[in-house]
N, C-alpha and C positions, 0 to 999 in steps of 0.2 A: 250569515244568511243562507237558508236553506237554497238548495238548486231540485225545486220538485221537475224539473222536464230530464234531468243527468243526475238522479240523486247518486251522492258518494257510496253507501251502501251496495250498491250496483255496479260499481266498479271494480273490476276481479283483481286491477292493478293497484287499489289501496290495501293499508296496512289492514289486519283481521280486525286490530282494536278503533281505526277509526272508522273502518265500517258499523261495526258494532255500534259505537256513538252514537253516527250519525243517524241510524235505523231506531234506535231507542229514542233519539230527541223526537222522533214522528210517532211513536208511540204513545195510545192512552194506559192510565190505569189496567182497563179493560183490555186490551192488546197484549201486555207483559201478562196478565195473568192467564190467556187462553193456550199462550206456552207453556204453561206448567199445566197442560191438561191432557191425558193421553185415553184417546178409545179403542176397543177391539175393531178389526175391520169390519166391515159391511157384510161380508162371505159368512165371516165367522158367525154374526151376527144371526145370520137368516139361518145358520146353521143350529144354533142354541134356540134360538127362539123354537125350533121343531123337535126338538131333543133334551130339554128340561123345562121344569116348569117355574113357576116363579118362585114356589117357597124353597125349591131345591138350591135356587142361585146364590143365597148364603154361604152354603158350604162347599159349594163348586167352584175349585179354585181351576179348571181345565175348561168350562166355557162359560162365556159371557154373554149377556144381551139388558136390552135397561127399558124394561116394563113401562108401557106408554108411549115408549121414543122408536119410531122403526128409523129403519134402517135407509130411509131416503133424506130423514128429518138430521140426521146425523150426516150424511155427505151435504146436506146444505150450510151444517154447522161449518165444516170444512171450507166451503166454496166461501163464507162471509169471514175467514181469518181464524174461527174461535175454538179451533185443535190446533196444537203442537205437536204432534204423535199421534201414532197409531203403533199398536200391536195385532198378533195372527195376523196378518197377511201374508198368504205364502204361496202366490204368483206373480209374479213380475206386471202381468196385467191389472192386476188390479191395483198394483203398487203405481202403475203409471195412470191408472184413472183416478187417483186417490190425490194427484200431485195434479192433475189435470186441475182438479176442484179447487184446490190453495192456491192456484196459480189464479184462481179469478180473485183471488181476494184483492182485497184494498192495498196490500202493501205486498202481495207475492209472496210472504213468508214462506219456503217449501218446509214441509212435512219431515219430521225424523221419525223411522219407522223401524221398531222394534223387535226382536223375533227370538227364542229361544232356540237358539244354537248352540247346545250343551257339547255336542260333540260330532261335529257336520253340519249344517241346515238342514238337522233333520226331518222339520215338519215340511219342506218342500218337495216333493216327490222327483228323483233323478238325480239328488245330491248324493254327495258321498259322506258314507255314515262311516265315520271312524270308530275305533273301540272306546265306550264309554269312559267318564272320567276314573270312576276307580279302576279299571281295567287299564287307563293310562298312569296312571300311580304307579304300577306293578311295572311298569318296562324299565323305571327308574334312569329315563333316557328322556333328559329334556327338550335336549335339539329336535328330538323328531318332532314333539309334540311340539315347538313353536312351531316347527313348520308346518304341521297339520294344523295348526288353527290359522297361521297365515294363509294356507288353502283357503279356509273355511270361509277368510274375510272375502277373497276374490269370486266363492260361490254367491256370498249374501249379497254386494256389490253389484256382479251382474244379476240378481234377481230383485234388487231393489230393496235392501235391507241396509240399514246402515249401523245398527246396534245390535249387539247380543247379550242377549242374560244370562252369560257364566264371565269368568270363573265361578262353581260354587267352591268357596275355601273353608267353610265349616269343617272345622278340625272333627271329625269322628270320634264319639267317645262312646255310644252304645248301638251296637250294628241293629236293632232291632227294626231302630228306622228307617222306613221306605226310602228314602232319598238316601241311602249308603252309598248307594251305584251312582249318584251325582259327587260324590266326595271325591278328593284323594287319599282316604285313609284318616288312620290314627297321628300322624306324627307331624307338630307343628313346620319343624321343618322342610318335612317333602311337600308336603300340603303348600307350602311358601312357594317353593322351590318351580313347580309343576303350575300353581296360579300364575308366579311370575313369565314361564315358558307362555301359557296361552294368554296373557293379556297382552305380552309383546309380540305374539303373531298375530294378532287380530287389530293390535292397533299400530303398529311399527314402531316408528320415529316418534311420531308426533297425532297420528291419525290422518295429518292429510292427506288432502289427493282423493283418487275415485278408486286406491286398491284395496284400502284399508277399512276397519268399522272400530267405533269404540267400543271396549270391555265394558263388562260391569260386575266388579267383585259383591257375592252374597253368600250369608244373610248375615247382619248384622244385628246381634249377635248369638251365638251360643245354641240357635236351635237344633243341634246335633246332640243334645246334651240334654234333654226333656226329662222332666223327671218321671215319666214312664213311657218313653220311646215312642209316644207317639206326636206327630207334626202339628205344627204349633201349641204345643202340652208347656206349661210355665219351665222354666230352667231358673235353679236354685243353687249358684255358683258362688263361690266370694270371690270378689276385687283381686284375691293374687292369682286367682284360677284364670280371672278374665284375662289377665297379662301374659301368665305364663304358656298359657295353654293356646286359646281362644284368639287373642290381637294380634300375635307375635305374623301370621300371614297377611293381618290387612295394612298392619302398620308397612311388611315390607311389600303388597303390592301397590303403596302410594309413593314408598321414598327410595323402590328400586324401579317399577315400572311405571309408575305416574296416569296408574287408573284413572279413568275419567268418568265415571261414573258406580254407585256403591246404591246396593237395594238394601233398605231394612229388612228386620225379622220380622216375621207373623209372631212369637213369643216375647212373653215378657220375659226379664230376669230380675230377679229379687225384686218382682211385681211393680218394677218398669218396663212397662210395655215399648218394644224396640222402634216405634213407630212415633214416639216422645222423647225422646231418651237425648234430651240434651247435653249429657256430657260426654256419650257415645259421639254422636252426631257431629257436632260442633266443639266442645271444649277439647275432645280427646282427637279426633280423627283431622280436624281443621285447624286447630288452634294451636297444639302443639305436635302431632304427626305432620301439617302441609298439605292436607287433603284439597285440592284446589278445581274439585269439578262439581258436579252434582250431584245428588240424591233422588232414588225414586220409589215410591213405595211398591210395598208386594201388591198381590192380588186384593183391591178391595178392602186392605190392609186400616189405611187411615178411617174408613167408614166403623170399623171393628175394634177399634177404641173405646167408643162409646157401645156399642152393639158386643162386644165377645168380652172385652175387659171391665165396661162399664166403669171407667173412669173421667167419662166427657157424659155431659147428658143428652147429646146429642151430634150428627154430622160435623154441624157447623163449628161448634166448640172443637170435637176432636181434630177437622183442621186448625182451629187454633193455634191447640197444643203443638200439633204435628209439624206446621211451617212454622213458628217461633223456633223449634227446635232446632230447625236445620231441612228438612223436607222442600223436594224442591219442584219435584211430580207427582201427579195422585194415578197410580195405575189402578183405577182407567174408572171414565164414566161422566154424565153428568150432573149438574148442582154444583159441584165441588168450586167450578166460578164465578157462581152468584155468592155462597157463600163467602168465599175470601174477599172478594169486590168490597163487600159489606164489614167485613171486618178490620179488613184496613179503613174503610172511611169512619171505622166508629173507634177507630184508634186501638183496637184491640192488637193489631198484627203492623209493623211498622213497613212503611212503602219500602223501605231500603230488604228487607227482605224478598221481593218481590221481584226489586231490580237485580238482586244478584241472581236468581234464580232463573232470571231472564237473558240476563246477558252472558249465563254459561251455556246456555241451552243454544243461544244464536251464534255463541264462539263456536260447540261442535257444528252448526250446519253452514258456517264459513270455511271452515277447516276442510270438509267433508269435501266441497265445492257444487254441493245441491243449490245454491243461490246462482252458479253459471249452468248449471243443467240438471236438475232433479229428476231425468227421464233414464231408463233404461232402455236396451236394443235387445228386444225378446228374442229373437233369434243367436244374440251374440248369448245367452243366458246359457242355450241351449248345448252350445260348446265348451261353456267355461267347467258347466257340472259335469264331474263325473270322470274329468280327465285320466289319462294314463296315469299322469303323475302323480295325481291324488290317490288314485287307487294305489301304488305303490306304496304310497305311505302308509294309510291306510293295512294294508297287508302288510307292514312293516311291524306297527305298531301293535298287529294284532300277535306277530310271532312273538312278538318280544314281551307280552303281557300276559303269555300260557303260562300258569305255574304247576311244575311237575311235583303234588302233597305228595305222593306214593309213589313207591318201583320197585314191589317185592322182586328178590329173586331177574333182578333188568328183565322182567316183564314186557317192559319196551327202552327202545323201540323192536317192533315186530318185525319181523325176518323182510327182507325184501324180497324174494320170492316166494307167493304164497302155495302153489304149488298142489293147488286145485283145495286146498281149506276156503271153507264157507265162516266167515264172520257175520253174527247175528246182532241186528243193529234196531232197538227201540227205545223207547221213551217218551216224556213229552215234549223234548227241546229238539230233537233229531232231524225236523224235517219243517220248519216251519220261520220266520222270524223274527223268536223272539230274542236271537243273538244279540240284536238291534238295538235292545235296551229301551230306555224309556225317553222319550220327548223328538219319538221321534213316530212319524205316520210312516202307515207300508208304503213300500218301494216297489219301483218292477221288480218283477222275479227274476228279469237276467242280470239284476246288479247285485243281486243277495248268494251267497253258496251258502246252502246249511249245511249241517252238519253230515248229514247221510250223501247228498252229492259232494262233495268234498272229498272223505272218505270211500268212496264210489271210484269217482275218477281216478286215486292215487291205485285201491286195493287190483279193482281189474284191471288195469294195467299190468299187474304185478303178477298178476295169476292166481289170486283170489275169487271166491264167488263172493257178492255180498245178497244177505236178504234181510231185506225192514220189510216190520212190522210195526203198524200203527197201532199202541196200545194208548192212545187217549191222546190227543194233539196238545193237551192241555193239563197239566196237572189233577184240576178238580175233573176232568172226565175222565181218568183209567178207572174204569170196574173191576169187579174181578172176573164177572164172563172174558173179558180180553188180556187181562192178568194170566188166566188160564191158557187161552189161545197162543199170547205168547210165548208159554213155557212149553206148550205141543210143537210148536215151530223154534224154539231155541234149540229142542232133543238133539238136533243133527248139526248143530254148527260146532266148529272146535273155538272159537272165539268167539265171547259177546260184548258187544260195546252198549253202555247203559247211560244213555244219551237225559241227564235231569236236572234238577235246579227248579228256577222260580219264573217270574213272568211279569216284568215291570212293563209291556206293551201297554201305551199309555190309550191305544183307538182300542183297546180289549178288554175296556173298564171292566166290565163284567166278569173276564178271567182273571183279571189280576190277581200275584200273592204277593208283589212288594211293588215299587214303587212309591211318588209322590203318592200323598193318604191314604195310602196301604200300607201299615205298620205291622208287624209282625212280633205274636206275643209268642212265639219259640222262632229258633234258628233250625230246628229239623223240617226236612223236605217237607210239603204241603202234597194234601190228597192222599194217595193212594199208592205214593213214590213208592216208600219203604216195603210195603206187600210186596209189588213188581222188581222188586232188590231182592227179597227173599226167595221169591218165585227163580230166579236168575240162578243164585249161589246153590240151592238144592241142587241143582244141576251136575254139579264138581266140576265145572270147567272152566277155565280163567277170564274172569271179570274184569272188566276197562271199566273205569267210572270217569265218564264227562262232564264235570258241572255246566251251568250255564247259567249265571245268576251274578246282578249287579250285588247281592248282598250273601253274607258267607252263609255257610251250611256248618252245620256241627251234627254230624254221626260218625260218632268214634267205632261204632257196629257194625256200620258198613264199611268205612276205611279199614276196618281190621280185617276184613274179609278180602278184599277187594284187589285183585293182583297189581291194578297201577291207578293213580286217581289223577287229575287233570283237571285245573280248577280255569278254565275256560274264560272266567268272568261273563261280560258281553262283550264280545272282539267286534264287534260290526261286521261289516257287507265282506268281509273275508273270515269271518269266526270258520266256517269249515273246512276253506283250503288252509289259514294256518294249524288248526288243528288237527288234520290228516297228516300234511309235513311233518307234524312233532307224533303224532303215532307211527308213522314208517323211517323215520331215522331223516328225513330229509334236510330238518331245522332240529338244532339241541336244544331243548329246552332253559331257558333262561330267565323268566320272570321271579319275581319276588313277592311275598304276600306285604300290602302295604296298611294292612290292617293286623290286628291279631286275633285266630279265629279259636274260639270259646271250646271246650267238650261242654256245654249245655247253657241254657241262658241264666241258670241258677250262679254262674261265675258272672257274671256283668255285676260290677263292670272291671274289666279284662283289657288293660293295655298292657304294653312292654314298659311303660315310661310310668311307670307309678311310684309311687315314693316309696320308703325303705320299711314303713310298719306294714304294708298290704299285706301280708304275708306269714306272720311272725303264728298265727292258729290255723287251724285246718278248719275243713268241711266236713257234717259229718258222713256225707253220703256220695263224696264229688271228691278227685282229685283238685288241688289247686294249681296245678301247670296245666296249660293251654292244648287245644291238641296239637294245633301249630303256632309257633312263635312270628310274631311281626318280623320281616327280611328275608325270611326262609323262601327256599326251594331249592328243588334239586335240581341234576345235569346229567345227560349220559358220559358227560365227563366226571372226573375226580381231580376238585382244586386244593392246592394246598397253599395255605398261606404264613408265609415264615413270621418270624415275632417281627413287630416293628420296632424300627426305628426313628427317631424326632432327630433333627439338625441342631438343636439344642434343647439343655432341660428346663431354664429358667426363659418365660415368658415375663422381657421387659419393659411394654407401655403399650401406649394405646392404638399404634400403628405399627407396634409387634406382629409378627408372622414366626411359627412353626412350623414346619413341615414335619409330614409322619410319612413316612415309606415303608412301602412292603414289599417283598417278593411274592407274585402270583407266579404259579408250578402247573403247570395241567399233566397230570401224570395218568391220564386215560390216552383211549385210542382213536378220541372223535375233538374236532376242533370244535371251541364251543365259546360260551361270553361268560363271565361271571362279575355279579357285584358287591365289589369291596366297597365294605359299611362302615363309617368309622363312627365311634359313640363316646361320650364322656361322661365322667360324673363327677362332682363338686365332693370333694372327699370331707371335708368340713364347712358349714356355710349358717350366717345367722338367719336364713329359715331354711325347713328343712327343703329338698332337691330330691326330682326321681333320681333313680338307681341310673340310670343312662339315658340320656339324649341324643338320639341321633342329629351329627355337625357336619357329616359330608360322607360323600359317595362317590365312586368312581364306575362306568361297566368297560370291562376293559375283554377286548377278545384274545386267545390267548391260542395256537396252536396246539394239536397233540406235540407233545415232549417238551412243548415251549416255556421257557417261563419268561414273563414280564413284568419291569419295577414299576408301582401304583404311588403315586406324590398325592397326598390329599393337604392341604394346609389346614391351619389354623387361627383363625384372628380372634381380639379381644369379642367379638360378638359371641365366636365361639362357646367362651368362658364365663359368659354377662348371664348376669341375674339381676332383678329388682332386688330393691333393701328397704329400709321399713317407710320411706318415703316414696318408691315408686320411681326412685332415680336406675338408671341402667349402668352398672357397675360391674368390676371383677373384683372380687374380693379375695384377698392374699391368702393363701396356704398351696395344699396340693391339690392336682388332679389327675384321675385316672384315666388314659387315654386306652379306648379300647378298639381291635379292628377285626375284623371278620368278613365270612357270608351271610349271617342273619342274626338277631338280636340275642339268641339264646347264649349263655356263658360258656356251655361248651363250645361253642364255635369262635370265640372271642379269642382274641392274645391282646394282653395289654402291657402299658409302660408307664412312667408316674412322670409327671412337669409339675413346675409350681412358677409361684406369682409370687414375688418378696414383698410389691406392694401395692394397697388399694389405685384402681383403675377405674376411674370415671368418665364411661361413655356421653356421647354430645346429646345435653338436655333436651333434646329431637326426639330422640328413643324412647 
């Protein structure tokens, strides 16, 4: 018998599952389903409704508003129970007015509230913006980055967020696409490695408590892989692609971190649209990976079934489709509850679908403990953002994410006393912040350093002059009237720094050249870059080239020229002070490319892990090696790495371990980090196998004169391949173990192991 005056639900001392019960026994139909219902905030709201218009809201996946419905009519839907979520909301006030309105509801249900926290809370102003995800790829340093996302959870928390939508773990396969700078690269396993790092900082243990938010691994699946680079464009993959390539990070961030939540694709693949795709969804990821939390769609996602795919004839149908499958929130809008109401009572969708979908979504805001207080303390918000210690990270991550392409001649680092030389310093990334990357709104200017204060502060110190010039803030604005300018004003400097790259600022729609739906049909600078590069090099005086760009650049013309290059990524709210440090010697450079970046887009598609025919004909007009290889970068040190050795050669079962050791040497005269890569390849296998797989990685810091022993192991996952049934096996012969600094063969020393017999991993895999 129910206790409506103490209901158990309410009790913060019962278990999580018989609260749950007991709050679901008090539930209608209509109540389980307003949980599975998520809207943009009210802010957001009022903001779109003045800034697009209605035919635009189709293809605008960055703002929302719902024609007919304002934005008063939507906090009363709140106030009567009939939201579950909300997304954009990105004040703490309005997160607590928003909780206010649920709280008058009938049964108090509070609010789970969503936010795109890619890399800091970014869209909150005074958060700390960490260096973007592929910029966190490149530090090839997991610990930091769990702890920068466990930051991230303690910013979203006190601002009244309790979910974020990353990791994104889309394996990278054609950089063309705008969302490159949300990746971590090309390679299944860093891409695992670096999801697994941020979904256990962001969700710890378990999620509970008030420090923590839940993850949400995306996109499911393969939308990095379009077949012509642009977002949401079909992906035309087979079945062993999907495994080897593609699943291999979500299966492991369900069965090593225990994601709690997973966004579909906006794409279809072999024209199942991601947003149906029952055997993704449910058969593969729940049934036999364990996937045990929820599902939420993308942007508008489920509506676009019928509407972009044209495979439902309508809303109503494509939910159908979409919760039969596994679908368990529709982001974001109204309808979407009248509909399903109606299709469960006409038997098209069964209730039991409804309650699962219900009672995972109230397991997170039990967990969470928004049922004992779903308010925030706006002034405590005010101190959690932006800490010392976050900043330190922060700045940590960003040193360790610089990758040094170039260093004719140790061009740098630059002398540390300048000695009254004037460095000439322009571009469009120099002075502005689009360090920042994308998904995230501007910041105050005292938590950002670009790259010319940065720069600034290390040079005159030093006894340097510096002087910038502003030759276009922005890519698409260098002219040549100021292309001119700055080559009248470069005349007298002895150094120039050529501060360029791309511009995924997501509030600069208008400038954007990469980012979310900004795809990019070459990898060569945009605008007027390459003029103002030439304008520079007439000069004859030695060129710094700074990128700045969530996604790679390919100008082998300019690198050739170019006395040092510095592939910057977007490092966040410290891009300038770590990248002054790595131009005056103060930090050695250490990052690694975690992608592999093309000499022109006529080579896509361009990984390190490709199989053993890619290769066997030439181009007629293009070399076919890369200009730089996946792993790569330099050091103002010199590492040397001895052959390795394995603790034995024959790998005997399935809870087998090898270890591979090396000797790291630093035989320069600066202390520095480097990362030891170790890579294998399946020497015979019944299908065929890339040339090498990156299985593990070490970064290890190592003194001038010092050398240091690197232990990388080896376990049967290592060695596992699907077989013609999609079982996870090692199959017997040899293999070639190889180890280095970066994926290219010259830098490799290898050693052979073998397997005497077949090794069948746990039908889970």
């Amino acid at each position: 018998m129910k206790d409506d005056a103490n209901p158990r639900y309410l009790d913060a001392t019962a278990k999580v599952e018989d609260r749950i019960e007991d709050l679901m026994s008090r539930m209608t139909l209509e109540d389980k389903v307003y949980q599975m219902c998520q809207y943009v905030g009210l802010e957001h709201m009022k903001h779109a409704e003045k800034n697009i218009t209605q035919e635009e809201l189709d293809k605008n996946d960055a703002l929302g508003f719902y024609p007919g419905v304002l934005s008063d009519s939507v906090g009363r839907l709140a106030e009567a129970g009939k939201i579950g979520s909300f997304l954009h909301v990105v004040t703490p006030e309005e997160a607590n007015y928003l909780q206010e309105l649920a709280q008058k509801s009938p049964l108090k249900i509070p609010l789970l509230i969503g936010i795109d926290a890619i890399h800091g809370n970014g869209l909150v102003s005074g958060s700390t913006i960490y260096p973007s995800p592929i910029s966190q790829a490149a530090t090839f340093a997991d610990d930091l980055i769990k702890e920068g996302s466990r930051q991230t959870a303690l910013e979203m928390r006190a601002n009244g967020m309790h979910w974020s939508f990353t990791p994104n773990i889309d394996v990278l396969r054609d950089p063309r696409w705008g969302r490159t700078g949300e990746t971590y690269g090309e390679d299944p396993y860093l891409v695992g490695n670096m999801g697994i790092a941020s979904i256990n900082g962001l969700q710890s243990d378990d999620f509970s408590g008030n420090e923590s938010v839940i993850a949400c691994a995306k996109h499911l699946i393969a939308g990095s892989s379009s077949i012509n680079g642009l977002n949401a464009s079909p992906t035309d993959v087979s079945k062993r692609t999907l495994f080897e390539i593609f699943l291999p990070p979500y299966r492991r961030a369900v069965q090593e971190a225990n994601v709690f939540s997973i966004m579909a694709a906006h794409n279809e693949v072999a024209g199942m649209p991601g947003h149906m795709d029952k055997f993704m969804m449910n058969d593969l990821m729940r049934n036999r990976w364990g996937f045990d939390g929820f599902y939420v769609s993308d942007w508008n996602d489920v509506s676009r079934i019928a509407l972009w795919h044209h495979v439902a004839k309508d809303f109503k149908q494509s939910i159908e489709f979409s919760v039969n499958a596994g679908m368990d929130m529709n982001m974001h809008g109204p309808v979407f509850d009248k509909h399903l109401i109606e299709l469960v009572n006409e038997g098209k969708v069964d209730e039991a679908r409804v309650n699962y979908a219900c009672r995972e979504l109230l397991e997170v805001k039990f967990k969470l403990g928004l049922f004992e207080n779903p308010f925030v303390d706006i002034e405590k918000s005010k101190e959690v953002n932006f800490t010392e210690a976050h900043q330190d990270n922060a700045l940590e991550q960003a040193r360790r994410a610089i990758v040094l392409q170039k260093n004719k001649n140790n061009a740098l680092p630059l002398a540390e006393k300048g000695n009254g030389k004037t460095i000439f310093i322009t571009g469009p990334n120099a002075n502005n912040q689009t360090t920042l990357g994308d998904w995230v709104s501007p910041q105050p200017e005292e938590n950002v350093v670009t790259m010319v204060e940065g720069i600034s502060e290390i040079a005159e110190t030093n006894g340097y002059n510096i002087n910038y010039f502003d030759s276009g803030d922005r890519s698409k604005e260098i002219t040549p009237e100021n292309i001119n300018k700055a080559s009248q004003q470069a005349e007298t400097a002895d150094i120039i720094v050529l501060v360029l790259g791309e511009n995924s600022f997501r509030h600069d729609w208008g400038r954007k050249t990469t980012g979310e739906n900004i795809d990019r049909a070459t990898l060569k600078l945009s605008g007027n870059q390459m003029k103002l590069a030439d304008k520079m090099f007439e000069l004859k005086k030695p060129v710094i080239v700074v990128y700045v760009s969530g996604s790679p650049i390919a100008e082998p013309w300019l690198e050739q020229r170019a006395a040092a290059v510095l592939n910057t990524w977007e490092s966040g709210a410290f891009a300038g002070q770590a990248t002054a440090e790595i131009l005056f010697g103060k930090i050695n450079p250490s990052g690694k490319l975690p992608l592999t970046i093309p000499r022109s887009v006529g080579q896509l598609q361009m990984v390190y892990n490709h199989k053993p025919t890619a290769y066997i004909h030439k181009y007629n007009t293009e070399k076919k090696v890369p200009l730089h290889p996946f792993g790569f970068g330099l050091s103002y040190s010199k590492f040397q790495l001895s052959a390795p050795k394995v603790s034995k050669a024959d790998f005997a079962g399935i809870d087998d371990i090898i270890e591979v050791t090396v000797q790291v040497s630093n035989k320069g005269k600066m202390d520095g980090e480097e990362v030891v890569q170790l890579y294998i390849r399946d020497d015979i296998s019944s299908y065929t196998r890339p040339v090498k797989e990156l299985k593990g990685y070490k970064r290890v810091a190592v003194k001038a004169g010092e050398t240091k022993q690197v232990t990388i192991p080896i376990t049967a996952e290592s060695l596992a391949m699907y077989d013609a049934d999609y079982n996870f096996v090692v199959e017997p012969g040899t293999f070639t173990i190889m180890i280095g600094n970066s994926s290219s063969d010259k830098d490799l020393k290898k050693i052979i192991i073998s397997v005497k017999e077949k090794i069948t991993l746990d039908k889970n895999r």
